[in-house]
C-alpha positions in Angstrom: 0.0 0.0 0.0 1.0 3.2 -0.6 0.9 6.7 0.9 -0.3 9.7 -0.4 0.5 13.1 0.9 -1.7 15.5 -0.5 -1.2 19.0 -1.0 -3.4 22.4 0.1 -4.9 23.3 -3.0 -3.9 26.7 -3.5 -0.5 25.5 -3.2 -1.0 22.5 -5.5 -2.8 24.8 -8.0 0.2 27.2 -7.9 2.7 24.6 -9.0 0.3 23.6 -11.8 0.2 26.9 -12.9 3.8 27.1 -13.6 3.9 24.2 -15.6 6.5 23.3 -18.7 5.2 24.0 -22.0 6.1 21.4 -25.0 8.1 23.0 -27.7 7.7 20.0 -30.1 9.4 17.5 -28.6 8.4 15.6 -25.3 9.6 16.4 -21.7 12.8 14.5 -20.3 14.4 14.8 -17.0 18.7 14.5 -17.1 21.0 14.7 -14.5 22.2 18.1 -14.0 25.9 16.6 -14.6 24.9 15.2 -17.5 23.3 17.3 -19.2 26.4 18.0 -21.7 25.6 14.4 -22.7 22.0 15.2 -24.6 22.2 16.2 -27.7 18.6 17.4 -28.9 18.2 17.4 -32.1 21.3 16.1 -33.2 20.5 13.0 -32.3 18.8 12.0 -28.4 15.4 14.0 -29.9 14.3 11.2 -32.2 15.6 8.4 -29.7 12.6 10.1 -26.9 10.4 10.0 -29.4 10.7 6.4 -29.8 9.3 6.1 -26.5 5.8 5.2 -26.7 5.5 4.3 -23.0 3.9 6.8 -21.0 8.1 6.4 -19.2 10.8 5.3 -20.1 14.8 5.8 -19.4 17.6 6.3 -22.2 21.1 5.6 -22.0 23.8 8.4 -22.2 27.4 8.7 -21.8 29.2 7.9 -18.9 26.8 5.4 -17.5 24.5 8.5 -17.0 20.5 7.9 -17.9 17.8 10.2 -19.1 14.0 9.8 -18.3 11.9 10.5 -20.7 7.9 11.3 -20.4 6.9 9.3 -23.8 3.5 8.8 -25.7 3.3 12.5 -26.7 4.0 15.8 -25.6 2.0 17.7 -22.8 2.2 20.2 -20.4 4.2 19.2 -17.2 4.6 20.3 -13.8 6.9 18.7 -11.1 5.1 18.7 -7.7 8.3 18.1 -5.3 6.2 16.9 -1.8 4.8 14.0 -4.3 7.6 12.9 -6.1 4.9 13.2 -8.6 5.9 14.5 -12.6 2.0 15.2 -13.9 1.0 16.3 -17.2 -2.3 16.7 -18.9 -4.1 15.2 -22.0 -6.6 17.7 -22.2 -7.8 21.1 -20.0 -9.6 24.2 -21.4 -8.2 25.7 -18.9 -5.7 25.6 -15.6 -9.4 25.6 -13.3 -10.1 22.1 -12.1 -6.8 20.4 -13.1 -5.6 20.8 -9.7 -8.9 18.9 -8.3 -8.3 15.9 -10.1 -5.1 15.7 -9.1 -6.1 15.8 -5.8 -9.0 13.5 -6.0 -6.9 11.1 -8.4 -3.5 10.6 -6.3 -4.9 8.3 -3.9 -6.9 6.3 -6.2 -4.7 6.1 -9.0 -4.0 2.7 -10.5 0.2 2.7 -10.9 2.0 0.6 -13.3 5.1 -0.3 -12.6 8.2 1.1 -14.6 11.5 1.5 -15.2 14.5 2.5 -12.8 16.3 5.4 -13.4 20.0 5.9 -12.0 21.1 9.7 -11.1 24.0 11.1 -9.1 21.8 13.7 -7.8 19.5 16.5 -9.1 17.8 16.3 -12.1 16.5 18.9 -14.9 13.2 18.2 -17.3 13.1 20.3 -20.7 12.3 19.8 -23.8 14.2 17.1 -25.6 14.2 19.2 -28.8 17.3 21.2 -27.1 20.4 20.6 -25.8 20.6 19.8 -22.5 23.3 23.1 -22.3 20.0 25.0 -23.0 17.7 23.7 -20.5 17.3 27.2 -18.7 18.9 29.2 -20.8 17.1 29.1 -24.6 13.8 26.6 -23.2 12.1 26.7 -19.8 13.1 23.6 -17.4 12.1 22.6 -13.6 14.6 21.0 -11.1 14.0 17.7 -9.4 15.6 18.0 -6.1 16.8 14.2 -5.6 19.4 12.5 -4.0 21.9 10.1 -5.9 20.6 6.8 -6.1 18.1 4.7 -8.3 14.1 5.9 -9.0 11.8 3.6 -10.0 9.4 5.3 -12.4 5.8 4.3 -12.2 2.7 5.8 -14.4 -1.1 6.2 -14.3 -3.8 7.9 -15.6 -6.6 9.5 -14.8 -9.5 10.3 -16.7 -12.8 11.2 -14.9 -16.2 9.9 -16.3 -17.4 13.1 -16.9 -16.3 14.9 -20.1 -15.2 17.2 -20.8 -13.2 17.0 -17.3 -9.5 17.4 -17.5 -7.5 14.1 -18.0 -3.9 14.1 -16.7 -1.2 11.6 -16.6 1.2 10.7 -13.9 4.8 9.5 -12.9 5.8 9.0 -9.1 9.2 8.6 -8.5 9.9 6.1 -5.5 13.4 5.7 -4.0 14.5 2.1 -4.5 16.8 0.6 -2.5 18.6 -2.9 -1.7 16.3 -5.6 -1.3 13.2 -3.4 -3.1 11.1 -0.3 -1.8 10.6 0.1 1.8 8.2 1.7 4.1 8.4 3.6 7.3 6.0 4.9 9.7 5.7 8.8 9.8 8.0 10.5 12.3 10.7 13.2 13.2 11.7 15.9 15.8 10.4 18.6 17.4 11.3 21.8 15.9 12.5 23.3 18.7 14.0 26.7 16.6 10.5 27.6 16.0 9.4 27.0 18.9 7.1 23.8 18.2 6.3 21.8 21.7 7.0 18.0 22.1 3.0 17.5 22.4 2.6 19.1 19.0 5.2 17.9 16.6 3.6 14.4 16.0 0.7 16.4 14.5 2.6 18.5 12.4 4.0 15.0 11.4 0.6 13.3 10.4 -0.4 16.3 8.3 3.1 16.8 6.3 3.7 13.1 6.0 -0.2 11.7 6.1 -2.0 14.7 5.3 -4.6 13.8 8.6 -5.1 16.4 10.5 -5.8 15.1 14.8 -7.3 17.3 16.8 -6.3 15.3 19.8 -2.9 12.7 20.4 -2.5 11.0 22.9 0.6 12.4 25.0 4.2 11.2 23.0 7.7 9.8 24.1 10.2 12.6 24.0 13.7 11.8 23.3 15.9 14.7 23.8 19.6 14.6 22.7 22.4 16.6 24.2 
């Protein structure tokens, strides 16, 4: 099973809003010290479009990978407290994508995909460019993420009612030795802002949970000096 934090709206709608625009290619996500390696239309463009998964991960020099966001280009936006890349099929506008997002995440039917090896931070732009331009001559978004492997899974979601806004989605989840793990939600009191012992495990259950408990029972503290 897995969990689901969900966003406040307004902020989820926010990061919608400042979403990647396809130039004619489709989105791809590069490590930032390999982006030197992608050579748009030179040569890595018509490799992504070869993609026809809704994921999948190219080979580059130096053992470095790409991730590409295949089928067909769409509008992306990275939404960071997910791990979640989404992009949309069809919207006539930004209004209501952000609810089905919401309403989809914890519903959403995930197919597994493919792992994709970084040695840190990431960059998705357009895979008509060079990576050398991502930022520069196209837009891009950063993927804050440690080095390690990412298994890639995808889903859709496509209300009943039409003309609704249809989106697709990858989730990045951390793979590690012996397969994906689990762990209960947790961490410390943040004592520079002044956060009592009694009220950081509700902090935690919102920001790692998203449940919101009026009432804890009283909690263990462990204090280090």
């Amino acid at each position: 099973m897995r969990s689901v934090i969900l966003l406040p709206l307004l902020r989820l709608a926010t990061l919608l809003s400042s979403r990647l625009e396809a130039e004619g290619g489709p989105f791809i996500v590069v490590p930032c010290d390999a982006l030197s390696h992608w050579s748009g239309t030179e040569g890595d463009y018509d490799r992504a479009w070869e993609v026809v998964e809704l994921v999948g991960v190219l080979a580059l020099p130096g053992d470095a990978e790409a991730l590409v966001l295949g089928d067909e280009p769409l509008s992306a936006a990275y939404l960071p407290e997910h791990r979640v890349l989404v992009r949309w099929c069809y919207a006539e506008s930004e209004e209501g994508v952000a609810d089905i997002v919401l309403a989809g995440l914890p519903t959403a039917e995930w197919e597994e995909g493919p792992v994709l090896k970084t040695t840190g931070e990431l960059v998705m732009f357009d895979a008509a460019y060079f990576g050398t331009e991502a930022g520069t001559r196209t837009d891009s978004t950063v993927l804050e993420l440690g080095a390690g492997g990412y298994r890639v899974d995808s889903a859709s979601i496509e209300p009943n009612r039409l003309p609704c806004p249809r989106v697709r989605l990858a989730l990045i989840l951390r793979e590690r030795p012996g397969g994906a793990h689990y762990s209960l939600p947790g961490g410390l009191v943040e004592d520079e802002d002044g956060e009592e012992p009694a009220d950081a495990p509700r902090r935690e259950l919102l920001e790692e949970l998203g449940l919101d408990l009026a009432v804890l029972p009283a909690a263990p503290v462990l204090r280090f000096v």
